[in-house]
Backbone as a ProteinNet text record, in pm:
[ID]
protein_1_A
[PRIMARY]
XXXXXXXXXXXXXXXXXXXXXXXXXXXXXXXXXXXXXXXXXXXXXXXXXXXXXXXXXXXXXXXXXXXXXXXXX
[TERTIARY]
-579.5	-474.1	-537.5	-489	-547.1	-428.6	-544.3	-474.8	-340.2	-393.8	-239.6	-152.4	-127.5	32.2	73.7	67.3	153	186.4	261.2	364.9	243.2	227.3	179.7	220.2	332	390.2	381.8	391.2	461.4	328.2	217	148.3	273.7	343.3	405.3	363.9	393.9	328.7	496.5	433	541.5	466.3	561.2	589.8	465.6	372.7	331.5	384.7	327.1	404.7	475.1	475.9	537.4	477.4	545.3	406	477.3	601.7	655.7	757	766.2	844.2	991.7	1079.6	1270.9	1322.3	1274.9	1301.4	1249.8	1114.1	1041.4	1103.2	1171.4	1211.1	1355.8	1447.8	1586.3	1524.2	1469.5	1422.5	1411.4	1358.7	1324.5	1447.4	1551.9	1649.4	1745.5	1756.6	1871	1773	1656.4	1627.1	1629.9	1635	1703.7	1794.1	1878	2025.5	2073.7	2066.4	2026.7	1954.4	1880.7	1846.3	1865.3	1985.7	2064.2	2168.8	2220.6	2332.7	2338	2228.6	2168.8	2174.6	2070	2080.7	2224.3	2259.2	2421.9	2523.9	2513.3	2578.8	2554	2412.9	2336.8	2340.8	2338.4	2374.4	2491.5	2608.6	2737.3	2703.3	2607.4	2636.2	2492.1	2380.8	2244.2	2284.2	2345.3	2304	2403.5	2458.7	2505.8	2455.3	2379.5	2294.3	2142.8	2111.1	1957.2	2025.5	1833.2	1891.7	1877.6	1891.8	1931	1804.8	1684	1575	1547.7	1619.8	1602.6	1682	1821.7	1911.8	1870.3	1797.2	1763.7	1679	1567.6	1471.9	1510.2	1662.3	1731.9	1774.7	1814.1	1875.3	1788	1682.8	1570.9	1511.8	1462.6	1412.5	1492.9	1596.1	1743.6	1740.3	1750.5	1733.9	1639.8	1503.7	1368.3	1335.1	1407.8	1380.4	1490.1	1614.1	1680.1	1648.9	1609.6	1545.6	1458.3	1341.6	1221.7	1308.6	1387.4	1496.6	1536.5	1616.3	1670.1	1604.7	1480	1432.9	1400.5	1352	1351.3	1474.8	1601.3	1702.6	1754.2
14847.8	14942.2	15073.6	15159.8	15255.1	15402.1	15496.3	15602.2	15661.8	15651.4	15688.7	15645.1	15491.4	15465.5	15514.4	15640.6	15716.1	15808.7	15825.1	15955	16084	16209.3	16315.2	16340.4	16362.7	16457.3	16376	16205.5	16144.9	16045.6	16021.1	15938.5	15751.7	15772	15584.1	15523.1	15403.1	15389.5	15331	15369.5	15400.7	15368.9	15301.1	15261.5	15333.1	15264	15331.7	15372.9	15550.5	15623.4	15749.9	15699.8	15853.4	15890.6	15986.9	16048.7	16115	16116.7	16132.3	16013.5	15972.6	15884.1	15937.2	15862	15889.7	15948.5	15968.1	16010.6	16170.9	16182.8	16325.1	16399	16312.5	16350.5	16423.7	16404.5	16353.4	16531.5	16507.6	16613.4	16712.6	16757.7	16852.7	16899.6	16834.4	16838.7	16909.6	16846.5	16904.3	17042.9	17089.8	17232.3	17304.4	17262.5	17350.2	17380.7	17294.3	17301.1	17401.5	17357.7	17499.1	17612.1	17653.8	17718	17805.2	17809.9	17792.9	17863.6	17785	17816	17956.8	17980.3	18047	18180.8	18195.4	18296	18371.5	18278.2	18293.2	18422.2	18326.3	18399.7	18532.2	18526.5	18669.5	18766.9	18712.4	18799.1	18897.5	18863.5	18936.2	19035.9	18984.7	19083.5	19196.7	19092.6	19220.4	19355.6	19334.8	19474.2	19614.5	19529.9	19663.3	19769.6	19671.3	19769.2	19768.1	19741.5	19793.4	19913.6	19973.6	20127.9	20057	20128.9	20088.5	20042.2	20073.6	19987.3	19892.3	19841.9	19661.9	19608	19679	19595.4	19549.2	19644.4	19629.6	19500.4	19536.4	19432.5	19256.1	19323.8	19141	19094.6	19171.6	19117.3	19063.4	19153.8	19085	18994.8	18958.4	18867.4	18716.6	18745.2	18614	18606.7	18670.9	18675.5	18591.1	18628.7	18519	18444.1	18398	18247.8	18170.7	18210.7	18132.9	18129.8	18204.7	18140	18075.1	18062.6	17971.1	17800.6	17807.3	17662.9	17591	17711.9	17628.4	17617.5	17661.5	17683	17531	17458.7	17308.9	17227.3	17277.7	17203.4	17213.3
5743.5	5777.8	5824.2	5953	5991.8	5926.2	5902.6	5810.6	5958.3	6055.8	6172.5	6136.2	6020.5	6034.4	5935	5845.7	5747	5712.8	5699.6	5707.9	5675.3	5747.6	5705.3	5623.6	5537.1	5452.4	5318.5	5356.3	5212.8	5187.3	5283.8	5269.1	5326.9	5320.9	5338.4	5495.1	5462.1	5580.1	5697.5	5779.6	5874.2	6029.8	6154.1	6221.1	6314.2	6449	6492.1	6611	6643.7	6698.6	6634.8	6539.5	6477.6	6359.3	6329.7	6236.7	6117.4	6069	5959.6	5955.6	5860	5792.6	5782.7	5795.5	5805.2	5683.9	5586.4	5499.1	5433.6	5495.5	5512.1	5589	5743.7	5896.1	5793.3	5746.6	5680.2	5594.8	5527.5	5421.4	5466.7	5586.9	5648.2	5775.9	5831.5	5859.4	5778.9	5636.7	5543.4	5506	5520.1	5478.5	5570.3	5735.1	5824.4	5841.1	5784.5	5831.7	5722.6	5562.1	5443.7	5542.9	5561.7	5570.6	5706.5	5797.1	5889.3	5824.8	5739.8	5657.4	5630.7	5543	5455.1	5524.3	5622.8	5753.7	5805.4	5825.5	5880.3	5764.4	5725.9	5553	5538.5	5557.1	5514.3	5581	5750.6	5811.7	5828.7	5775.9	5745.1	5639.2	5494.9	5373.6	5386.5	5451.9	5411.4	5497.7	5648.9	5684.4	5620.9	5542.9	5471.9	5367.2	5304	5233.9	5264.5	5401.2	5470.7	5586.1	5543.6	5651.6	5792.2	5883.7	6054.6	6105.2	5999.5	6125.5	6058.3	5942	5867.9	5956.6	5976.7	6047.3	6163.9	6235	6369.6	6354.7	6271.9	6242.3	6262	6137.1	6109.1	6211.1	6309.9	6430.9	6479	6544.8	6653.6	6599.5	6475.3	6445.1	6413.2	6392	6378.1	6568.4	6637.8	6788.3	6844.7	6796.3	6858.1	6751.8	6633.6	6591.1	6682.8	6690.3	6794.3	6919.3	6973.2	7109	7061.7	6987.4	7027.2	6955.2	6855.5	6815	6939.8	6978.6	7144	7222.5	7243.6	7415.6	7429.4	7367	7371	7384.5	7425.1	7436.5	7581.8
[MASK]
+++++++++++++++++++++++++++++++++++++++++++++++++++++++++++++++++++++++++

């Protein structure tokens, strides 16, 4: 057996061609999507109690993680 067919993350061995296993793939999906969530949410309650250059901060930076998410779509 060659160490290419298993998952980086979980060690299993998995299909060749890919390189995480459906269940690592699955794992890491549901902590973007949390963590998406998460963002979203926050963005309504933090800038109220950060001064104007956190806010600014939270913006631009919630700004260019979403572009670099989408630019691949």
């Amino acid at each position: 057996m060659e160490e290419n067919n298993t998952c980086v993350c979980c060690g299993e061995i998995i299909p060749e061609g890919r390189m995480v296993c459906v269940n690592c793939e699955k794992k890491v999906e549901t902590f973007q999507r949390l963590k998406n969530d998460f963002d979203y949410a926050a963005s309504f309650f933090l800038p109220f109690k950060l001064k104007w250059y956190q806010r600014l901060w939270l913006i631009l930076s919630n700004s260019i993680n979403n572009n670099i998410l989408h630019k691949g779509k």
